[in-house]
Every structure is written in structure tokens, then in C-alpha cells.
N, C-alpha and C positions, 0 to 999 in steps of 0.2 A: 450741117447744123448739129449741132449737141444735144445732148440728150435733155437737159437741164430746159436748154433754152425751146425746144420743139415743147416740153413740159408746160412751160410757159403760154408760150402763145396756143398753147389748146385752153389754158383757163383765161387768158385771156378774151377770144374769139365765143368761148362758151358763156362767159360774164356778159359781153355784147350782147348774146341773143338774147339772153334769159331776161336781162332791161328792156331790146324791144318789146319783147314778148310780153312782159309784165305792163310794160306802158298800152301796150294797143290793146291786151285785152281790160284792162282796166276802162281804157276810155269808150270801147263798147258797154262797157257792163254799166258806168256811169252815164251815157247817154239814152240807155235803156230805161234807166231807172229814171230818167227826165221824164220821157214817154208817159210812163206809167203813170209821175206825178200829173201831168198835164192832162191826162184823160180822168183823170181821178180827184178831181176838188183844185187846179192849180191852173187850165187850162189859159185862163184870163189873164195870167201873170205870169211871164215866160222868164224872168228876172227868178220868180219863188219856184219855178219849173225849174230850173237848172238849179237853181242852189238846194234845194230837198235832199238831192241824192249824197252831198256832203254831208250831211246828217249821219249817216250812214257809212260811208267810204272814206270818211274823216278817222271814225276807229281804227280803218286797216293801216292806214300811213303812218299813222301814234304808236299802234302795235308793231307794225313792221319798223320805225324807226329803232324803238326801245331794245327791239330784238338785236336789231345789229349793234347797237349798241353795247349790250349784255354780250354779244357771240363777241366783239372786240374786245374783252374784260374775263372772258372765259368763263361767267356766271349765269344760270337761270335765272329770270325774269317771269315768274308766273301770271303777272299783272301782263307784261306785253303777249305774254302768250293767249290770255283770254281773252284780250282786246281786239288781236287780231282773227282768232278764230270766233269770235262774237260776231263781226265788223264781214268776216266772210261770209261766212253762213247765213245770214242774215241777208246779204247781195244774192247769195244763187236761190234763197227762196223766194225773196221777192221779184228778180228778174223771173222765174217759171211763174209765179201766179202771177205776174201782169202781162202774159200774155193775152193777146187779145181773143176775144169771142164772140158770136155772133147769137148768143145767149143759150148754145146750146153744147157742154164743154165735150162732148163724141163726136165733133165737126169739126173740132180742132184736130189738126196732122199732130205726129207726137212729135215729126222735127222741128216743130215749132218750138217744142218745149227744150229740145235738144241744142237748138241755136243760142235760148236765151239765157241755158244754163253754162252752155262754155265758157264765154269772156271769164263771168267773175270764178267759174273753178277754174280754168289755166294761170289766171292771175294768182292764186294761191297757191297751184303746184310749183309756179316757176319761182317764186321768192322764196319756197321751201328748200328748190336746187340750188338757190343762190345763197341761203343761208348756210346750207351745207359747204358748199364753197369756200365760205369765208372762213368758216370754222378749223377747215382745212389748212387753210392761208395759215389761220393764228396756230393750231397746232404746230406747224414745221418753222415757225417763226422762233417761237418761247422753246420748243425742245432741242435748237441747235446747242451743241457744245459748245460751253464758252473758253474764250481763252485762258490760259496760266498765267494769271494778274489776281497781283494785289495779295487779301489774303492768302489764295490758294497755292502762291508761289511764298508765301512764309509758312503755310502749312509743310508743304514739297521740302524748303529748307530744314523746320524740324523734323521732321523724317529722318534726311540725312544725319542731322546730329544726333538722332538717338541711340546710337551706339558708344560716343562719347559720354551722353548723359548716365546712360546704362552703368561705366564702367565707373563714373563718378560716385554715382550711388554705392556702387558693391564696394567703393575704396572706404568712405567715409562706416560701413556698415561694419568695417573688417579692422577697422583704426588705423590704416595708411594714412599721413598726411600728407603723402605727394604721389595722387595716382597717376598711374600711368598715360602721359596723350597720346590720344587718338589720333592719325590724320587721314583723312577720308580724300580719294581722291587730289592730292595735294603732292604736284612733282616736287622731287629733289635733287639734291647736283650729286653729279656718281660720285666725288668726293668726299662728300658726307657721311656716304654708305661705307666708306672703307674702313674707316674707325670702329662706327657702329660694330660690321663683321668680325673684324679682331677681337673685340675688345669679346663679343659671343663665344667667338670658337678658338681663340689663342688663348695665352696662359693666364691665370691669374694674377693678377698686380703683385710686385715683388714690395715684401716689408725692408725696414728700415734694418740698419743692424742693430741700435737696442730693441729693436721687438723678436729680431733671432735670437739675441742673447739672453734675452730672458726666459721665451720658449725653451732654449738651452740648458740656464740655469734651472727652470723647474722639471726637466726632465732627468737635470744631475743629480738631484735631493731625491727624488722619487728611485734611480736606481743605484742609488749612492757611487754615482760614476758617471762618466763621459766620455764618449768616443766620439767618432766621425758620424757611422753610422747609427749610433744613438741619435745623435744631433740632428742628422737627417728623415729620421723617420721621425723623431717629433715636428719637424718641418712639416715634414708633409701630410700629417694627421691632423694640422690646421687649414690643411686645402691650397700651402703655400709651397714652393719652390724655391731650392738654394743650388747656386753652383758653387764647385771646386772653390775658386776664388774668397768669397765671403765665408764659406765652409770653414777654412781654414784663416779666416780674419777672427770670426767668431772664436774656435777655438782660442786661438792668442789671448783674448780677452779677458774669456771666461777661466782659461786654465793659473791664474796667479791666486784668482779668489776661491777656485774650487780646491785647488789644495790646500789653502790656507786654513780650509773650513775641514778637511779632513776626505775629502771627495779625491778620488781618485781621475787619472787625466791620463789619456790615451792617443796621442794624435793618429797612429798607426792604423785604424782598423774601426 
């Protein structure tokens, strides 16, 4: 048997006694108090003899109901709680003074006094345990963890996007219009990544040849010449890259209008 479950059937078995218990000394305590009525003004009328003691034992049932009610609700109840400790105390004094006497109260045994105060105080101790119980019940019931539903799993989701959101802010704060996406947890096909990698760590995008040749031309006005190696290092002090090939397409180009303009032309060096 499990832990959970042996747990169990100990409150449950302990529930069982605590109702006997509460029911048998109750109905002592209430037959008691018939007694007392019937030697006391009620004798005549065994109907007003038994019903008296509801007078009285009516408070604890109203009280003890309200209570569990209030302990199912997880709320105090002060009204039930005075009703029923009114409703008791009221039981274990009356059942000791109607003990009987033979008009001289140092003849009486004191277990006399001891018998007639049990019923209605065990009655009170045991719906005490039992209130405790239930309480117990409702604590482990309301404090279980509940599942990831509903809000709590749109909560869970913005979580994960706030690194997205994060990166949108600082874009829009910085005047990007197209910040950078995020993708969180989101496979992709190794294909994708191969582009991606190159485009990171391979060469710069190669230009057009009028945009070397103009690169070109204003590096020929600035050293009122042009060479190969001119040509190339203005290349590449744009972050761009030229081979052999266009190197010397460019030149052709450039060198009809740079002489023409009085620039010197070099293809050699």
C-alpha cells in the first residue's frame, strides 16, 4: 500500500471514530439532560421531558454546522464559534448540577459528578478533532499546484518572447527600421545555415563595374593618376574586393577619359 493511500484510510477510520464518538456521547449528554428536566418541573410530560434538552443541544448542531461550513470556505465564523461553545458549556454545567442528591450535596461520590460531565465535554473535544481534520482536508485540497492552462501558459509564452520584444524596442529607440528576428527555440534546415555562414565569414559582395570605375575615377583626380595598384587600394578602402580580371576591364575604361582630362594612365604597376 502507498503512502498516499495508508494516509488516507488513517483519516478516514479516524473521521469514523470521531462521528461515533460525537454521536454516543451527545446522546448521553442529551438523555441526561431529559433526566434532570423530568425530576425538575417536566416529570408529568415525558413528550416536554425529552424535548427540553433541544433547547440547549440545538445551539451546538447550529454551531457545529456553521463551523464546518465556515472551515469548508477557509473563513472564521465567530457567530458559530459562540454558539457552539455557549450550547457546550452550558451542557457540562447543567448535566453536573443535575446530579442527583439525597439533600445533602457531601453524600454525593464525586464520580457521580465525573460521569455526567463526560458525554457533553467528549462531545466537544471530538468535533474539535474533527474540525481540525477537515481543515486539513481543505488546506492540501486549495494548496495543490495547479496545472499550466490558460493564462498561465500565455503568461509562459510571453516570457519566451521577451527577448524578441526586448530587441524590438532597442531597434525602434536606435532608428532601425527593420530589426533584427529573433527565433527562439525554432529548427531550421542545414541549408538555410549555409548561406547565412558565407555570406558572415566569406567576402564581401562584389560591386558592379561602374561603381569600380567611379571608385577609380575619383581616386585618379585626387592623385592626378592611375595605376593598377592605385585602383586597388581604393578598392579596397571601401571594404570591397577586385580581381585581375575587372582590374584590368576597369582600367580600359577609365584610361580613354583620364587621359583625355590630362590624368596620367599606367596599366603596368
Amino acid at each position: 500500500m502507498r503512502e498516499h493511500d495508508a494516509e488516507w484510510w488513517a483519516v478516514l477510520t479516524a473521521g469514523a471514530v470521531i462521528v461515533v464518538l460525537t454521536a454516543g456521547a451527545f446522546w448521553l449528554s442529551y438523555a441526561h439532560l431529559a433526566e434532570v428536566a423530568g425530576q425538575h418541573g417536566l416529570g408529568s410530560s415525558p413528550m416536554r421531558r425529552w424535548a427540553w434538552p433541544a433547547t440547549l443541544d440545538a445551539f451546538i448542531v447550529a454551531g457545529e454546522l456553521l463551523m464546518l461550513h465556515a472551515g469548508l470556505r477557509q473563513v472564521t465564523d465567530r457567530w458559530a464559534i459562540g454558539l457552539t461553545a455557549a450550547g457546550s458549556i452550558g451542557s457540562i454545567v447543567l448535566n453536573v448540577a443535575g446530579v442527583n442528591s439525597t439533600g445533602n450535596a457531601s453524600s454525593v461520590p464525586f464520580l457521580d459528578y465525573v460521569v455526567a460531565a463526560v458525554p457533553p465535554t467528549a462531545a466537544m473535544l471530538a468535533f474539535a478533532v474533527l474540525m481540525r481534520q477537515i481543515h486539513q482536508l481543505v488546506d492540501r485540497t486549495t494548496n495543490r499546484p495547479e496545472p499550466l492552462t490558460g493564462q498561465r501558459t500565455e503568461g509562459a509564452v510571453q516570457k519566451l518572447n521577451a527577448p524578441s520584444q526586448e530587441l524590438e524596442r532597442a531597434a525602434t529607440s536606435t532608428g532601425l527600421s527593420d530589426p533584427l528576428p529573433v527565433e527562439i527555440d525554432q529548427p531550421t534546415e542545414p541549408t538555410a545555415q549555409v548561406p547565412q555562414a558565407k555570406q558572415r565569414g566569406g567576402r564581401p559582395p562584389k560591386a558592379t563595374i561602374d561603381e569600380l570605375a567611379e571608385i577609380g575615377r575619383i581616386a585618379a583626380f585626387e592623385h592626378r593618376k592611375l595605376t593598377r595598384d592605385l585602383l586597388r587600394e581604393a578598392v579596397e578602402d571601401k571594404g570591397l574586393t577586385i580581381g585581375s580580371e575587372r582590374l584590368t576591364k576597369v582600367m580600359k575604361i577609365l584610361r580613354p577619359e583620364l587621359e583625355a582630362d590630362g590624368v596620367a594612365v599606367s596599366t603596368s604597376g
